[in-house]
DSSP file (Angstrom, degrees, kcal/mol; ACC not computed):
  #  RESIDUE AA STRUCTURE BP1 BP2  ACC     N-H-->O    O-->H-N    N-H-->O    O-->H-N    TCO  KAPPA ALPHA  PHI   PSI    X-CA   Y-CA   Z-CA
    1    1 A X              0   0    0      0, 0.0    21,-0.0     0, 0.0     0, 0.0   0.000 360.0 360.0 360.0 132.0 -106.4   25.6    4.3
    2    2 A X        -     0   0    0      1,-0.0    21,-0.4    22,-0.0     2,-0.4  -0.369 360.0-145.2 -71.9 152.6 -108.0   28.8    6.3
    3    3 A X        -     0   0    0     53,-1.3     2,-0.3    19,-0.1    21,-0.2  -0.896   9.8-153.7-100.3 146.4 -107.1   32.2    5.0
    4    4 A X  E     -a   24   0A   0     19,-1.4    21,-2.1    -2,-0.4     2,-0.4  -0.901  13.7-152.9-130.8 176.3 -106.6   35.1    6.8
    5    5 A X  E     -ab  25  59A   0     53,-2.8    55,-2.3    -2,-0.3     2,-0.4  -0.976  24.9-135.9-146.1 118.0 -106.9   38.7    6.3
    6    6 A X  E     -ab  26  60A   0     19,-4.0    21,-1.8    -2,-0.4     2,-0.2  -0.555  19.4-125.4 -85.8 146.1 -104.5   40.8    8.6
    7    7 A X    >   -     0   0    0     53,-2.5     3,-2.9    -2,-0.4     4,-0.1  -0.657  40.1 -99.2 -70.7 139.4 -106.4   43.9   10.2
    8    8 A X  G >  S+     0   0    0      1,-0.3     3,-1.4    -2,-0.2     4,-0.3   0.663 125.9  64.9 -55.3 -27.6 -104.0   47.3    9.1
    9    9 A X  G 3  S+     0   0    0      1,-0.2    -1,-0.3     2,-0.1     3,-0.2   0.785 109.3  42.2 -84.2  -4.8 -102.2   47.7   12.4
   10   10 A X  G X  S+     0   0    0     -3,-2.9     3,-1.4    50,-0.3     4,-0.4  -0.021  83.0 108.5 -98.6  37.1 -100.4   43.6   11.3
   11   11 A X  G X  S+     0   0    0     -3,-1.4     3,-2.3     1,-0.2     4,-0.2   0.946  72.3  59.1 -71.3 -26.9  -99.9   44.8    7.3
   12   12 A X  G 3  S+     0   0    0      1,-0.3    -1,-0.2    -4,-0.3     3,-0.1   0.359  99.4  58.4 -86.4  18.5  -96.2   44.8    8.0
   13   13 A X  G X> S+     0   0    0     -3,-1.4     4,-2.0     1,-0.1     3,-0.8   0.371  81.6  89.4-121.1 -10.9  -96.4   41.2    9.0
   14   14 A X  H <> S+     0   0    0     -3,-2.3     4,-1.1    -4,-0.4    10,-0.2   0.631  83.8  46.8 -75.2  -1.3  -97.7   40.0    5.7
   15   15 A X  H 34 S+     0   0    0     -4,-0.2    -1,-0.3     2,-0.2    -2,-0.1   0.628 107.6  56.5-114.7 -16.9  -94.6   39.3    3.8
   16   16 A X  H X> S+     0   0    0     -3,-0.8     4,-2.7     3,-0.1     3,-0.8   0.852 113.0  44.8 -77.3 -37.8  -93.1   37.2    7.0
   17   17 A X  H 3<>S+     0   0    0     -4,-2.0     5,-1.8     1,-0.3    -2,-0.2   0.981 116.0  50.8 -60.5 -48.7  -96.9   34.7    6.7
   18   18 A X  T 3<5S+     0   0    0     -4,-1.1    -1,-0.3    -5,-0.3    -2,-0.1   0.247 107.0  48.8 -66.3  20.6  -96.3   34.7    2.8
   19   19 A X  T <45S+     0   0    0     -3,-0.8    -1,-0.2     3,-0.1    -2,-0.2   0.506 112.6  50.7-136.2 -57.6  -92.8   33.6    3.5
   20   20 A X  T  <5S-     0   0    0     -4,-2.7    -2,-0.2     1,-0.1    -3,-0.1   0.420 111.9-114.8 -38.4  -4.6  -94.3   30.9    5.7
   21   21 A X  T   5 +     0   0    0      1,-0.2     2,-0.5     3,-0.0    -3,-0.2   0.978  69.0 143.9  54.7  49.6  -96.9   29.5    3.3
   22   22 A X      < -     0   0    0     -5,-1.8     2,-1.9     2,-0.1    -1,-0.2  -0.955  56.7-123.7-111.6 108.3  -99.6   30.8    5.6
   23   23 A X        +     0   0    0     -2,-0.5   -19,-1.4   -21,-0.4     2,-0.4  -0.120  57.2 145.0 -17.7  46.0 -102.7   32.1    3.0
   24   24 A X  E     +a    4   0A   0     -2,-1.9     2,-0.3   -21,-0.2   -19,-0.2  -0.793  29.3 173.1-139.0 146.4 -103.0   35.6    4.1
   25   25 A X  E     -a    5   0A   0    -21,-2.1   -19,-4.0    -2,-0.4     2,-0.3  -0.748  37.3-104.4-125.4 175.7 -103.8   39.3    2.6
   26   26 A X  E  >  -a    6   0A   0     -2,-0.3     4,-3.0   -21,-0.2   -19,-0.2  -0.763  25.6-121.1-107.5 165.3 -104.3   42.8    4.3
   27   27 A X  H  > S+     0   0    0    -21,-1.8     4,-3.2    -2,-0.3     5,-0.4   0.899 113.4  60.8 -63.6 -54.7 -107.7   44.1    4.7
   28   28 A X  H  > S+     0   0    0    -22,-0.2     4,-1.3     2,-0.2     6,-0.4   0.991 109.1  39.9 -30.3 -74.9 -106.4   47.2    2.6
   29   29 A X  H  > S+     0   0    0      1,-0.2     4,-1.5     4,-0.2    -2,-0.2   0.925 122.0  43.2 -50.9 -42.1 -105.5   45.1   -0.5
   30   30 A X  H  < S+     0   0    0     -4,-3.0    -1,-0.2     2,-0.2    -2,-0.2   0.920 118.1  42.5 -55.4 -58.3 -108.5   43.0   -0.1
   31   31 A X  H  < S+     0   0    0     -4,-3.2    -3,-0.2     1,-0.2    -2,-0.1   0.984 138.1   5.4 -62.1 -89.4 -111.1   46.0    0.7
   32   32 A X  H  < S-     0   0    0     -4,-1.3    -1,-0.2    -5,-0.4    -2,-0.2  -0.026 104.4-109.4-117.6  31.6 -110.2   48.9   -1.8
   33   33 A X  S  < S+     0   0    0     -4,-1.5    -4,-0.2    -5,-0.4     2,-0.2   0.548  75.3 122.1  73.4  30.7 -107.4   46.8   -3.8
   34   34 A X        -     0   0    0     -6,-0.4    -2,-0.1     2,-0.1    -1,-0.1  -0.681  57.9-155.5-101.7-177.8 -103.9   48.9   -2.4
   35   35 A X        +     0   0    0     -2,-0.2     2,-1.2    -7,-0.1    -6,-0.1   0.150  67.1 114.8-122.3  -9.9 -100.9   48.1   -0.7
   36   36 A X    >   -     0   0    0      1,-0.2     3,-1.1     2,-0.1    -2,-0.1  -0.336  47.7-170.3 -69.8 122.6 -100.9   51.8    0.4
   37   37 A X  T 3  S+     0   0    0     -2,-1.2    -1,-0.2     1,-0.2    -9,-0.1   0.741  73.4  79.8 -81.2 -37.2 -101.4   51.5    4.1
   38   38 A X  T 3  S+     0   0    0      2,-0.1    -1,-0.2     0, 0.0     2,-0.2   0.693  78.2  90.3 -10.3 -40.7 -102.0   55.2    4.9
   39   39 A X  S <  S-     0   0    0     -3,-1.1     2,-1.1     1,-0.1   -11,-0.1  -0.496  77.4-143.5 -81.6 129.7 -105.8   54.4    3.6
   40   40 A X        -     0   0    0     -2,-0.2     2,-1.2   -12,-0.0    -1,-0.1  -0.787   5.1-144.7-115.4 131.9 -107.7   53.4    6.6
   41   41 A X        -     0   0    0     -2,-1.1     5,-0.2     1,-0.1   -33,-0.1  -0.509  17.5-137.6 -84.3  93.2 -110.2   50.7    6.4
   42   42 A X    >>  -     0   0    0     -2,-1.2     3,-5.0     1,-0.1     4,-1.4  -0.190  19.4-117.2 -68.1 142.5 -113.0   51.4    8.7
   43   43 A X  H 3> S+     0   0    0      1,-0.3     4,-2.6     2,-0.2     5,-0.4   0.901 111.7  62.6 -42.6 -43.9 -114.4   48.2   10.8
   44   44 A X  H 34 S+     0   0    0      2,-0.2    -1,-0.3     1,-0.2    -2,-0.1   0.772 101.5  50.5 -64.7 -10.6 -117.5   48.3    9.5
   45   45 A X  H <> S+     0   0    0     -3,-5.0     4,-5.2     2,-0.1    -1,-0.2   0.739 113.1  46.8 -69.9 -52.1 -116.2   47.6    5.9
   46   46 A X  H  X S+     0   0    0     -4,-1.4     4,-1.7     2,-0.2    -2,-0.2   0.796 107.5  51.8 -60.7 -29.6 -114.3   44.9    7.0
   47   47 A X  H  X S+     0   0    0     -4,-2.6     4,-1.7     2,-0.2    -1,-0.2   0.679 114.7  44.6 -76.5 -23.8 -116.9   43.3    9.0
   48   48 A X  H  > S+     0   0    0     -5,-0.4     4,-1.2     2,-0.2     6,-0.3   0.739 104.6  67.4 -97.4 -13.4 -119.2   43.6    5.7
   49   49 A X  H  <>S+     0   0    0     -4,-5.2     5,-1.9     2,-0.2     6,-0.3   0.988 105.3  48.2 -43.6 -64.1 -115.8   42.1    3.6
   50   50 A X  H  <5S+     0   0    0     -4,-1.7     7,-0.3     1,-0.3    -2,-0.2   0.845 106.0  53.3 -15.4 -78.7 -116.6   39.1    5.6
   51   51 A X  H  <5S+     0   0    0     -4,-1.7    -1,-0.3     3,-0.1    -2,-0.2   0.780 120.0  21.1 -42.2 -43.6 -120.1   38.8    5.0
   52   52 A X  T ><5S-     0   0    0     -4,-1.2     3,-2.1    -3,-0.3    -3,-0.1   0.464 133.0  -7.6-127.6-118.1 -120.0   38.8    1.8
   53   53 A X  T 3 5S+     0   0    0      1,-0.3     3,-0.2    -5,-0.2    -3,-0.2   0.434 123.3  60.9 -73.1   1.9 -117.2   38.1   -0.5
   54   54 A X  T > < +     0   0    0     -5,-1.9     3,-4.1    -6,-0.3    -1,-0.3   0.315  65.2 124.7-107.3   5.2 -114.3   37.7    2.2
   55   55 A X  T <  S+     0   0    0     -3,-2.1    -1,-0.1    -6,-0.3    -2,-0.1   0.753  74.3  58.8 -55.4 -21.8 -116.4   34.3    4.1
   56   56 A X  T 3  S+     0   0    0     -3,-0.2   -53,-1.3   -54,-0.0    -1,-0.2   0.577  91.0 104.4 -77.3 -17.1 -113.0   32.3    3.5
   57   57 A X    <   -     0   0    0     -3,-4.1   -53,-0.2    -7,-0.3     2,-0.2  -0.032  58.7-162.5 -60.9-179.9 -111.3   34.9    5.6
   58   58 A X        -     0   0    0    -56,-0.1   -53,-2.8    17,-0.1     2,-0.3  -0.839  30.0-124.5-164.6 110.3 -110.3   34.3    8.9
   59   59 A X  E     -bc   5  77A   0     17,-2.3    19,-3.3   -55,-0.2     2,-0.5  -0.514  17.3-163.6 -75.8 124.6 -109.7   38.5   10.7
   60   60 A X  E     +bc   6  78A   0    -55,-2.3   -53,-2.5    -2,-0.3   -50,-0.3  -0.952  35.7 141.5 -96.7  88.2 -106.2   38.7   12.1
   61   61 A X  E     - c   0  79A   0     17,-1.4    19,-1.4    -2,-0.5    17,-0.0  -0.862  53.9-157.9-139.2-175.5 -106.7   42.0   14.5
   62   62 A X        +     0   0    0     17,-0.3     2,-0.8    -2,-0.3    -1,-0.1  -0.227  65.3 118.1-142.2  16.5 -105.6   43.2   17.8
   63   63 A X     >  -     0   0    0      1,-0.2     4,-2.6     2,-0.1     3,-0.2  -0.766  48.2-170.6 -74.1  96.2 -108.8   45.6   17.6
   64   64 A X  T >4 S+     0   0    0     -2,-0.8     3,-1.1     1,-0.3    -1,-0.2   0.937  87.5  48.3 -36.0 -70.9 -110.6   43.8   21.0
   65   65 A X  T >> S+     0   0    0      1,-0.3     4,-2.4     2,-0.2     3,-0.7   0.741 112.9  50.6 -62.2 -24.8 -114.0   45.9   20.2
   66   66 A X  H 3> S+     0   0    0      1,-0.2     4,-1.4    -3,-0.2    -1,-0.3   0.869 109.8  47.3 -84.8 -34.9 -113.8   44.6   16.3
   67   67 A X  H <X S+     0   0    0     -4,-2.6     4,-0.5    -3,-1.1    -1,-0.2   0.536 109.5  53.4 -92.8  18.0 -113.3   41.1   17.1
   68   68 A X  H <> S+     0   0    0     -3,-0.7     4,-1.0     2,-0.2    -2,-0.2   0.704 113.1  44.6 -62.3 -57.8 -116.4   41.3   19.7
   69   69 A X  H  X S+     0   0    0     -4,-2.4     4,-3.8     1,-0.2     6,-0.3   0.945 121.6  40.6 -61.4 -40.9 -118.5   42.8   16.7
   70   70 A X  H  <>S+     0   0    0     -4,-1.4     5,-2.0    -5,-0.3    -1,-0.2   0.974 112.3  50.0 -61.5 -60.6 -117.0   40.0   14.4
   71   71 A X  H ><5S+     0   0    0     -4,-0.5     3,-0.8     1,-0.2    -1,-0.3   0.844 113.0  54.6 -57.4 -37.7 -117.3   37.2   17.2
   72   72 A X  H 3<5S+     0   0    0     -4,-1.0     2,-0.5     1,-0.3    -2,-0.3   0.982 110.5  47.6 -80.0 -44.6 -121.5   38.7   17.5
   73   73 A X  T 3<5S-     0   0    0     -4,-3.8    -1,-0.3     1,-0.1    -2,-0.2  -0.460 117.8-113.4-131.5  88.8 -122.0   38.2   14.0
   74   74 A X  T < 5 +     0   0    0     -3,-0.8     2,-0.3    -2,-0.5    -3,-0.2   0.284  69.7 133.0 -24.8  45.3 -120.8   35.0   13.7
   75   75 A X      < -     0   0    0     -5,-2.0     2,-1.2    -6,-0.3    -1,-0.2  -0.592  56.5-101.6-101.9 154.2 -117.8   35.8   11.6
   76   76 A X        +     0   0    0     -2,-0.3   -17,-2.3   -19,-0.1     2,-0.3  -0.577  47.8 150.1-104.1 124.0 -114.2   34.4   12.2
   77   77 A X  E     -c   59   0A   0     -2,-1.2     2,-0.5   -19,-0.2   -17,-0.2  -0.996  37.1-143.5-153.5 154.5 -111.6   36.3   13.7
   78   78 A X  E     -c   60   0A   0    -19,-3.3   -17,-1.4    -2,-0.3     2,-0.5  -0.880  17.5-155.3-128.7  83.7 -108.6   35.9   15.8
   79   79 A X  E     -c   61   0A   0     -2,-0.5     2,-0.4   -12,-0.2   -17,-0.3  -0.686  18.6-178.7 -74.8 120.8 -108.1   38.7   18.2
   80   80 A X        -     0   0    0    -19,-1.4     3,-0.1    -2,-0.5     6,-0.1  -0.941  24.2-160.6 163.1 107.1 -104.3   38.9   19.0
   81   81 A X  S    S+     0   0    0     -2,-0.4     2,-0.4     1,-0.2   -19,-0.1   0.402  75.7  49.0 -92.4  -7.8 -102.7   41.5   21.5
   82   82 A X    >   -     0   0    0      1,-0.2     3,-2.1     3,-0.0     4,-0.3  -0.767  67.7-141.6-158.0 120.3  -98.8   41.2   20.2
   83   83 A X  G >  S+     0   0    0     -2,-0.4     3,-1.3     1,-0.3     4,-0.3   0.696  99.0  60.6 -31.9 -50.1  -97.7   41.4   16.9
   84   84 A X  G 3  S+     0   0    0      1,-0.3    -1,-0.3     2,-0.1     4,-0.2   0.039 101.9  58.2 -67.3  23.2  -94.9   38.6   17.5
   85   85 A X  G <  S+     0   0    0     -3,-2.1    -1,-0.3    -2,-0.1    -2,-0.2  -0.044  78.4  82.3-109.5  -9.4  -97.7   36.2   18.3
   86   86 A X  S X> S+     0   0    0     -3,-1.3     4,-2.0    -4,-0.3     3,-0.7   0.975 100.1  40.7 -94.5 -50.7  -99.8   36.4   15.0
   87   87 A X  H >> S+     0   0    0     -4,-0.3     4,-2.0     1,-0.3     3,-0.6   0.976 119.6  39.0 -48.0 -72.5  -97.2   33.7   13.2
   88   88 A X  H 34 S+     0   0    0      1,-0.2     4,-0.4     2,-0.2    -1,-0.3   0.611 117.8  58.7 -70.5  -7.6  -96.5   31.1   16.0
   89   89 A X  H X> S+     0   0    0     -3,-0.7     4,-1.6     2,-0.1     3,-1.0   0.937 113.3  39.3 -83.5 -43.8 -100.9   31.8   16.9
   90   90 A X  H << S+     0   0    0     -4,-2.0    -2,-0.2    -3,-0.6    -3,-0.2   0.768 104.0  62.8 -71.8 -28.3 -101.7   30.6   13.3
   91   91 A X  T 3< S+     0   0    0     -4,-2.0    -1,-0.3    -5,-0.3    -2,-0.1   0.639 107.9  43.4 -72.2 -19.1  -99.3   28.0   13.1
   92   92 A X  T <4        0   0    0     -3,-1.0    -2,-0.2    -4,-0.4    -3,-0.1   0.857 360.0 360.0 -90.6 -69.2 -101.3   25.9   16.3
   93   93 A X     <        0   0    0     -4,-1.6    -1,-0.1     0, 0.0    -2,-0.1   0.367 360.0 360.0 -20.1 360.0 -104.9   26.8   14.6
C-alpha cells in the first residue's frame, strides 16, 4: 500500500485519510518531527525528504511548480488543485 505525505497547505486533511485507512503523514511531522503547522517546510526539503529517507512517499500538494520539480526528478507526487479532491483522488490510485 502507497503512502503519502500531505504538503502543509492539506495538514488539516490528515486525520479525515487516517480515518479512511489511507497511509498518510504531513510533511511537517515527517521533515522536522511536529504537528505544529506554523513551521514552514521549504520545497527543497521536501523534495530531498523524498530522495532519501521519504522514497515510500507519495507528495500530496496543490503546489503546481513543486510537483513539476518532483515530477523532473523522478519522485512521486500527486499535484491536486482542491482540497475536497485529495480523498476521493487517492481512493482511484
Amino acid at each position: 500500500m502507497a503512502k503519502y505525505l500531505l504538503d502543509q497547505m492539506f495538514n488539516g486533511l490528515l486525520d479525515e485519510l487516517l480515518k479512511e485507512k489511507i497511509e498518510c503523514d504531513t510533511a511537517t511531522h515527517a521533515i522536522v518531527k511536529t504537528n505544529d503547522s506554523r513551521i514552514s517546510i521549504h520545497d527543497d526539503k521536501i523534495m530531498k525528504f523524498l530522495e532519501n529517507e521519504g522514497k515510500g512517499f507519495t507528495l500530496i500538494t496543490a503546489d503546481l511548480g513543486l510537483g513539476k520539480h518532483c515530477f523532473d526528478r523522478g519522485l512521486n507526487c500527486v499535484p491536486i488543485n482542491q482540497k475536497q479532491l485529495v480523498p476521493d483522488h487517492i481512493r482511484k490510485l
